[in-house]
C-alpha positions in Angstrom: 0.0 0.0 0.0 2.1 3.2 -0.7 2.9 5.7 2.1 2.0 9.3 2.3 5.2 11.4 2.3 5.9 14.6 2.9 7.0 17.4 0.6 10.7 17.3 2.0 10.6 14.1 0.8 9.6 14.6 -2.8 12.3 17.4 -2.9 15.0 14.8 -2.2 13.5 12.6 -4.7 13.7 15.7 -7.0 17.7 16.3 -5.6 18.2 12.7 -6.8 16.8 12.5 -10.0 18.7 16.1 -10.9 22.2 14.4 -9.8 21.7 11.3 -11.5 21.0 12.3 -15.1 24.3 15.0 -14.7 25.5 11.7 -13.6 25.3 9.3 -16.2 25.9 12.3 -18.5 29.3 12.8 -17.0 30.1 9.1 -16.9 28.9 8.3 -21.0 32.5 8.1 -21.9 32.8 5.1 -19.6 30.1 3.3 -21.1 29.1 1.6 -18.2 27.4 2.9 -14.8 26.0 1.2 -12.1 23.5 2.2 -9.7 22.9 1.0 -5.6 19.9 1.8 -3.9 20.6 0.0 -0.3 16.9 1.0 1.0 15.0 1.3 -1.8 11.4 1.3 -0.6 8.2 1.3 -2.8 7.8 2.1 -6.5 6.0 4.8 -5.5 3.7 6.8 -3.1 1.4 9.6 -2.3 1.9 13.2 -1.8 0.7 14.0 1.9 0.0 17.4 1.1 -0.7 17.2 -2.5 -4.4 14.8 -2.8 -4.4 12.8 -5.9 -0.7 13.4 -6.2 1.9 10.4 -7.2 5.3 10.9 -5.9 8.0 8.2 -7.9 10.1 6.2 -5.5 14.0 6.7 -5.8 14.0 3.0 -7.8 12.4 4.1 -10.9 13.9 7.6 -10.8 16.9 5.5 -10.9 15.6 3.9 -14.2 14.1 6.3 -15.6 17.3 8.4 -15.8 18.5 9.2 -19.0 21.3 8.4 -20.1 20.2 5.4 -18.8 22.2 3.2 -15.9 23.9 0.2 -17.3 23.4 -1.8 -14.2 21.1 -0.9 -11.2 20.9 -3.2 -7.8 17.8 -2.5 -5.2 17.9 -3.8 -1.8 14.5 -4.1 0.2 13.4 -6.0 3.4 11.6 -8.6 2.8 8.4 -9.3 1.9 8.6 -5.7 0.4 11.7 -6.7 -1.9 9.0 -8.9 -4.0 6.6 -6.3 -4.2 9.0 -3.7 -5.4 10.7 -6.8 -7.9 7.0 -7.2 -9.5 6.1 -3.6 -10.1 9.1 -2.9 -11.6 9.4 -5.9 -13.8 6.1 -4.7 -14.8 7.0 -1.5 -15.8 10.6 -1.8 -16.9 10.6 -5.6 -18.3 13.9 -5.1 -20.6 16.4 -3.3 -18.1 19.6 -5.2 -15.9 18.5 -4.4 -12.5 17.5 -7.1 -9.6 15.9 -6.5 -6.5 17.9 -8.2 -3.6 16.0 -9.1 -1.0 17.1 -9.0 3.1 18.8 -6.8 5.1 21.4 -4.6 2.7 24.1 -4.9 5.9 24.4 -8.4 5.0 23.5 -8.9 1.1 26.3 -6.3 0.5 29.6 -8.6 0.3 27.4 -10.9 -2.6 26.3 -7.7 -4.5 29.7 -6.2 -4.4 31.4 -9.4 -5.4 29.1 -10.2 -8.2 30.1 -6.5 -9.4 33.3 -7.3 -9.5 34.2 -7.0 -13.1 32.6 -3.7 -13.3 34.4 -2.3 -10.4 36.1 0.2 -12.5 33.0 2.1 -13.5 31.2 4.9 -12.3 29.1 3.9 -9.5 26.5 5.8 -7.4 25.1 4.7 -4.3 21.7 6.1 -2.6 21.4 5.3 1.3 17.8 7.3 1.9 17.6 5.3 5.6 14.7 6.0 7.9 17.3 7.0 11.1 20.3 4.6 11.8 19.6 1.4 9.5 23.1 1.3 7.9 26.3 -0.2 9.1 29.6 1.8 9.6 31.3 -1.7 7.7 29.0 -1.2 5.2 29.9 2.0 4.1 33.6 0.8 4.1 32.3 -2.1 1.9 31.4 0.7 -0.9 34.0 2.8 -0.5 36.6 0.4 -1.3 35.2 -1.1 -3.8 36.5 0.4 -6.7 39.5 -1.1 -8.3 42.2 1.3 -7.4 43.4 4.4 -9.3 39.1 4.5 -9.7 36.7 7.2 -8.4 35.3 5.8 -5.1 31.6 5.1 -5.1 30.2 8.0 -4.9 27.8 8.0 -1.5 24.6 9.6 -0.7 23.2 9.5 2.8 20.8 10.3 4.9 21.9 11.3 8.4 19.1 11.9 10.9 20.4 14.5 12.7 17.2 16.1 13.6 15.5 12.9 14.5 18.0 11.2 16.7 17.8 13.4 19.8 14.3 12.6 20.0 15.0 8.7 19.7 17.8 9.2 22.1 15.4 10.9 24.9 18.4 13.3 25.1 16.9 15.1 27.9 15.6 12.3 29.9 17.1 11.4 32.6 18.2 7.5 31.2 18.7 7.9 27.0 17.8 5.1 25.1 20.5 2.3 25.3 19.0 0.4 21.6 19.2 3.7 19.9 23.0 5.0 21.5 24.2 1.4 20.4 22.5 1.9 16.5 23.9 5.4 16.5 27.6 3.5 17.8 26.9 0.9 14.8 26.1 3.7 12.0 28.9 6.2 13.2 31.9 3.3 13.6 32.6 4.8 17.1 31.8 5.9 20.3 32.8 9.4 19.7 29.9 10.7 19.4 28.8 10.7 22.7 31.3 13.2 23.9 29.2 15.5 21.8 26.0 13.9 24.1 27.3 14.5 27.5 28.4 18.0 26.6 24.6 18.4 25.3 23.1 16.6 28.5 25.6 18.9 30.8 24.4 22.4 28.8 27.4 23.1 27.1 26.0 22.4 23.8 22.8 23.6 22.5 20.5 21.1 20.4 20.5 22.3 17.5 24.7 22.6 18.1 24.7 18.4 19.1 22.4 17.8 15.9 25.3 19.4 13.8 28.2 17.8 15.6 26.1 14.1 14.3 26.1 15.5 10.6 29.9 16.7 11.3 31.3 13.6 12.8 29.8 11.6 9.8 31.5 13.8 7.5 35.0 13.5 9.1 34.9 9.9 9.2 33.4 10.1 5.5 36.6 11.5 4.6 39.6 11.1 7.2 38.4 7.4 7.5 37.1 6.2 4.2 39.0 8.8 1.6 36.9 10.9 0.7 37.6 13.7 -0.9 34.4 16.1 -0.1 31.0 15.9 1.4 28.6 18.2 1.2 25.1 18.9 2.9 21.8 19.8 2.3 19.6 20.4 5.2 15.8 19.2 4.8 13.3 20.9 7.5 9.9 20.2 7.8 6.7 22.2 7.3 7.2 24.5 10.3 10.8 25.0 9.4 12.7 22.6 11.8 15.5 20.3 11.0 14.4 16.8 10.1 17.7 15.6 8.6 21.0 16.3 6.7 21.5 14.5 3.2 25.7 14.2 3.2 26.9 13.9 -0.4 30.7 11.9 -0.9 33.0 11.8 -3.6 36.5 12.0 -4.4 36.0 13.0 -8.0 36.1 16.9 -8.3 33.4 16.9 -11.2 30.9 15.0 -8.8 32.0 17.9 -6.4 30.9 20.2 -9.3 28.0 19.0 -10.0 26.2 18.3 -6.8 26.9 21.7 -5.5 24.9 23.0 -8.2 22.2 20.6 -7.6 22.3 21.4 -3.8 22.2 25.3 -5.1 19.1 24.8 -7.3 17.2 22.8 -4.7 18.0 25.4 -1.7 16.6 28.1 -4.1 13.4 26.6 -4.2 13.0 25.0 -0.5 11.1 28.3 1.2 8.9 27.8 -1.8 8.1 24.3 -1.2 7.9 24.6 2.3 5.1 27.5 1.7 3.1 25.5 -0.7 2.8 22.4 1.7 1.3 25.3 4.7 -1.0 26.4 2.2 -1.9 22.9 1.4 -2.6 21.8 4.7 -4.6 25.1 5.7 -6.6 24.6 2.8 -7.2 20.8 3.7 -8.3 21.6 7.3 -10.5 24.7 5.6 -12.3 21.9 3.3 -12.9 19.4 6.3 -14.4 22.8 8.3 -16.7 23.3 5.6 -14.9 26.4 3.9 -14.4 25.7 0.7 -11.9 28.9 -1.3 -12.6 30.6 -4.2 -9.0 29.4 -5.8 -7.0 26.4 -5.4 -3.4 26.6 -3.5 -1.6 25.4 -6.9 -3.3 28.3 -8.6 -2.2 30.9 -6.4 1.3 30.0 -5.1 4.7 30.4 -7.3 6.3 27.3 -9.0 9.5 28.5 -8.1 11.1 30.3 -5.3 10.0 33.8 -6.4 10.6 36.3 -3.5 13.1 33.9 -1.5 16.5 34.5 -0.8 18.8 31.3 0.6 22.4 31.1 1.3 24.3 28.4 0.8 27.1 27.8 2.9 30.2 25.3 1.9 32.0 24.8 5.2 34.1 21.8 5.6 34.1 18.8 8.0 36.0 20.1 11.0 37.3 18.0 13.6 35.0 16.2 16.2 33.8 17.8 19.0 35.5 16.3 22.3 34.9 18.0 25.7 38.4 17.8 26.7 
């Protein structure tokens, strides 16, 4: 049954799609491109402010991008992993992708193996988790696959910053042990928490413990696994606050290029967005009242960030935060 999502989430989607047809546009002179989705989720789903509105999954944005991707891989839990397999086999009968079934932290090492003898070509990988799903090993999986002298994969995840304090219970007494451990998984160390007893003690502010997360991942990003950059877009919800921080990797300068462009385009249009989904959901709870408008919101609001100003700011990973 697909999933009503929010319009931060269709702006990713959009983020996405943008970067991978510069992508594959860059990369034609390889002649081969591969594609990893390691949470790919449902064909597709429903706008939650938008009624009637279909918003495409990140699997076929990934095939639908043209130039097209030689070779695309989708990892789903199961029993979703068939539903996804059948819909897109439906849709897209002719194209080399599989659906791989099971938890991606463990059908990795088989994926990467049988890719192999493509290991020199420019590969993308999309981790769009739900908070701490992913595996530090498994991000050291991808970013030495390539065969060496080769661009790294090129990684883009979602680190849930804005949503991890809350899981945490950061200003509870006792934080959640299951969560702190996740977070210790995802991040590949325990460093983090120097960041959470400064927070807990009040010399850090929230909103400065949800950056440290975003920074630390970073760091490790690129002092760990050899990265060259990262970048970050920041994705807030209706009201304006931080849900969570999409980090971009790569070690190939034109990558570098190309998504800070895309992450330039995007930010231009985000008040916009964020505007359209208020008007939405004032006009929804107007229609259940009984008030019906004279105009619909699509009619009256801009399709583009007319009247906006954003800054985009390119600051570096910096080192971890440690009390001490």
């Amino acid at each position: 049954m697909p999933r009503d999502w929010g319009w931060w989430t269709e702006q990713k989607l959009d983020i996405l799609s943008d970067y991978l047809a510069a992508f594959t546009k860059a990369s034609t002179r390889a002649g081969t491109t591969v594609y990893l989705d390691l949470f790919a989720g449902q064909s597709e789903n429903i706008s939650r402010e938008r009624t009637g509105h279909v918003i495409r999954g990140s699997a076929r944005r990934a095939l639908d991008t043209s130039p097209p991707f030689s070779v695309l891989r989708f990892f789903e839990l199961t029993p979703n992993a068939s539903d996804l397999d059948h819909a897109l086999r439906s849709e897209y009968p002719n194209r080399d992708f599989r659906v791989v079934p099971g938890d991606c932290n463990q059908t990795i090492d088989q994926v990467l193996h049988e890719l192999r003898p493509v290991n020199w070509a420019p590969t993308f990988a999309f981790l769009d988790q739900q908070s701490t799903e992913v595996k530090w090993d498994t991000l050291e999986r991808l970013a030495n696959h390539k065969r060496a002298n080769k661009p790294k994969v090129e990684l883009w995840l979602l680190c849930a910053s804005g949503l991890l304090p809350r899981g945490l219970r950061l200003r509870r007494s006792e934080i959640d042990d299951n969560v702190a451990n996740q977070m210790s998984l995802m991040f590949g160390t325990e460093q983090w928490r120097e960041a959470l007893a400064a927070t807990r003690e009040g010399d850090l502010t929230g909103a400065e413990f949800r950056d440290e997360l975003t920074n630390l991942m970073r760091w490790r990003l690129e002092r760990d696994l050899g990265y060259k950059a990262t970048r970050v877009f920041k994705v807030t919800n209706t009201r304006g606050s931080e849900i969570f921080d999409m980090i971009f990797a790569t070690d190939h300068w034109v990558g570098d290029k190309i998504m800070r462009a895309v992450y330039s385009k995007a930010a231009s249009r985000q008040g916009a967005l964020r505007e359209r989904a208020r008007q939405h959901r004032k006009q929804s709870r107007e229609e259940k009242a009984g008030h019906v408008g004279l105009f619909d919101v699509d009619e009256v609001m801009p399709n583009q960030a007319e009247g906006f100003t954003v800054s985009v700011a390119d600051l570096p990973a910096r080192p971890p935060y440690r009390r001490h």
